[in-house]
C-alpha positions as CSV (number, residue, x, y, z in Angstrom):
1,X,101.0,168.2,62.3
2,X,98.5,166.9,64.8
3,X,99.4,165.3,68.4
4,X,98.3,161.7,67.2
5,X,101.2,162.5,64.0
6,X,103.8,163.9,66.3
7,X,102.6,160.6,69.0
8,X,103.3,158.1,66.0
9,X,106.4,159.6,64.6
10,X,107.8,159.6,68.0
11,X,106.9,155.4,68.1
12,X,108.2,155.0,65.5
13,X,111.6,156.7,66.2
14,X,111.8,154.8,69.7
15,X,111.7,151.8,67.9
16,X,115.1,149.6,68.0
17,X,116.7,149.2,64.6
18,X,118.2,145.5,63.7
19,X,121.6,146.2,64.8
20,X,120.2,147.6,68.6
21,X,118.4,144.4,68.3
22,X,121.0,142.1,67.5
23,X,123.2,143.9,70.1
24,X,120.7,143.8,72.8
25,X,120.1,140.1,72.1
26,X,123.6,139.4,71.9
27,X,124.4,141.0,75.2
28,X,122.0,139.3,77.2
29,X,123.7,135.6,75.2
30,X,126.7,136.8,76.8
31,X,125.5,137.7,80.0
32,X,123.8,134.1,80.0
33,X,127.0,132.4,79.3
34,X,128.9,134.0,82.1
35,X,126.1,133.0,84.2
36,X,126.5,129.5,83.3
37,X,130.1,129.6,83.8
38,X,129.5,131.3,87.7
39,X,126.9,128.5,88.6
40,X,129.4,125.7,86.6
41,X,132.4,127.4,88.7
42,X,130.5,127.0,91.8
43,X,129.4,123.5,91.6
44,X,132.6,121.4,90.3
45,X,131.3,117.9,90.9
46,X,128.3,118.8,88.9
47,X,130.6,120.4,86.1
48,X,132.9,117.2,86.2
49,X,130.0,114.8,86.0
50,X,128.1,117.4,82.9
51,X,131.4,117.3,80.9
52,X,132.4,113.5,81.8
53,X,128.9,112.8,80.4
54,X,128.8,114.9,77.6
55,X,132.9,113.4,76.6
56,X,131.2,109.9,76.7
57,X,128.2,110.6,74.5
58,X,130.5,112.6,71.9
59,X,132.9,109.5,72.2
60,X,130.3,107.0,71.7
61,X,128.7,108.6,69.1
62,X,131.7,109.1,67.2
63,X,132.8,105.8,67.5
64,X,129.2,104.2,66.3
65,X,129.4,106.4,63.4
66,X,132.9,105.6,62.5
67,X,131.9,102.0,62.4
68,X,128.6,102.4,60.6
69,X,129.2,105.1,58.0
70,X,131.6,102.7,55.8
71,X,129.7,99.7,56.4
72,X,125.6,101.6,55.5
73,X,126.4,105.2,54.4
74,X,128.8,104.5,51.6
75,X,129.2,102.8,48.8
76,X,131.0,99.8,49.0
77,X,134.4,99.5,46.8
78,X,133.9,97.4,43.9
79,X,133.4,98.4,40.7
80,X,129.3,98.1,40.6
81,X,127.9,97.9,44.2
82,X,124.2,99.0,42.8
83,X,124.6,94.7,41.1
84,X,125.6,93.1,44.9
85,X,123.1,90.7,46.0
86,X,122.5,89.8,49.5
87,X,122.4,86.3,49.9
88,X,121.3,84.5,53.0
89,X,120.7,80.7,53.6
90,X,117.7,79.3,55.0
91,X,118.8,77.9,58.0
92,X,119.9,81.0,60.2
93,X,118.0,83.3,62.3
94,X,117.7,86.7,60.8
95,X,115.7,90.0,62.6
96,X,112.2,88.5,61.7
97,X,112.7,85.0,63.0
98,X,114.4,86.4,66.3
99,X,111.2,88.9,66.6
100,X,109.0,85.9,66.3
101,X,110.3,85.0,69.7
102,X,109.6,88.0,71.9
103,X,106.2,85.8,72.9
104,X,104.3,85.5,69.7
105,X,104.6,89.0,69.3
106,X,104.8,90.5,65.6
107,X,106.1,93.7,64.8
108,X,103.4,95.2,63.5
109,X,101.2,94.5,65.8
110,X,99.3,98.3,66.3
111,X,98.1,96.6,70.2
112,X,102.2,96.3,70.9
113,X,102.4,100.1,69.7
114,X,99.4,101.2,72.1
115,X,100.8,98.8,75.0
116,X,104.2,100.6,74.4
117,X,102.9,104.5,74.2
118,X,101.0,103.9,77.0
119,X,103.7,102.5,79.1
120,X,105.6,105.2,78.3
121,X,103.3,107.9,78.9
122,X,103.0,106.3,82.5
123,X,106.6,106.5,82.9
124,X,106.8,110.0,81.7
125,X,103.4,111.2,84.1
126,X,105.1,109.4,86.8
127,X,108.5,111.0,86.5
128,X,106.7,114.4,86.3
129,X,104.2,114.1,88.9
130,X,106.3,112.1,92.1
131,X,108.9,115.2,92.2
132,X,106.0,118.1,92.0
133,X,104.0,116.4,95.0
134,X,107.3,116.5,96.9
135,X,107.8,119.6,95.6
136,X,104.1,120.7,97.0
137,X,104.1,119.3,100.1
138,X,107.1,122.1,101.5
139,X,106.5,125.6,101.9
140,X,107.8,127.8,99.8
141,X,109.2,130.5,102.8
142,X,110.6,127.7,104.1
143,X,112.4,126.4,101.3
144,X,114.1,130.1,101.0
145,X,115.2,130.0,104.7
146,X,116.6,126.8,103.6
147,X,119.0,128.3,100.9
């Protein structure tokens, strides 16, 4: 055996197996978590606000979906639902006669897409950028005498 064997052999018996792995990984999970729990524990207005705001979201989406999964997910309970016809009258206001509306604007319109992405993006930039410049305009030592 030659250094360069006795170099690779020892590589390859330095190498983690899938279980150190796992473990490893797993450890630093936990050590995460009870991270998160210190900085939750020390904030508790922030940690009533987080779970208040998650409650309402679970709540909310539970309730939508309770409403909607028997009236679109499911069948409905007669004996051949695929034979149901819709039937609508001319008269009403459906979806496309209400979108007519929203000045002269159809909805497929690619300009209304473009107008829309493009507003957005400005939103987003804007959102992103107005906090960095803030951000830019202290010191950094000073920030860390600050804490």
């Amino acid at each position: 055996m030659n250094a360069s064997d006795n170099a690779a052999s020892a590589r390859r018996d330095a190498r983690p197996t899938g279980v150190e792995v796992f473990a490893s990984s797993f450890d630093s999970v936990i050590a995460d978590c009870r991270f998160g729990l210190r900085q939750l524990r020390s904030s508790p207005v922030f940690t009533i606000v987080a779970v208040l705001t998650l409650a309402l979201g679970m709540g909310a989406n539970a309730a939508i979906f309770s409403i909607l999964d028997p009236l679109l997910l499911r069948k409905l309970p007669v004996r051949n639902p695929d034979e149901l016809v819709w039937v609508n009258s001319a008269g009403t206001l459906g979806p496309a006669e209400i979108a007519s509306f929203l000045f002269g604007v159809h909805h497929t319109d690619p300009l209304t897409f473009i107008a829309v992405a493009a507003a957005l993006f400005v939103a987003a930039v804007t959102a992103c950028c107005l906090p960095a410049r803030r951000a830019m305009r202290v010191a950094p030592v000073v920030a860390l005498r600050n804490e």
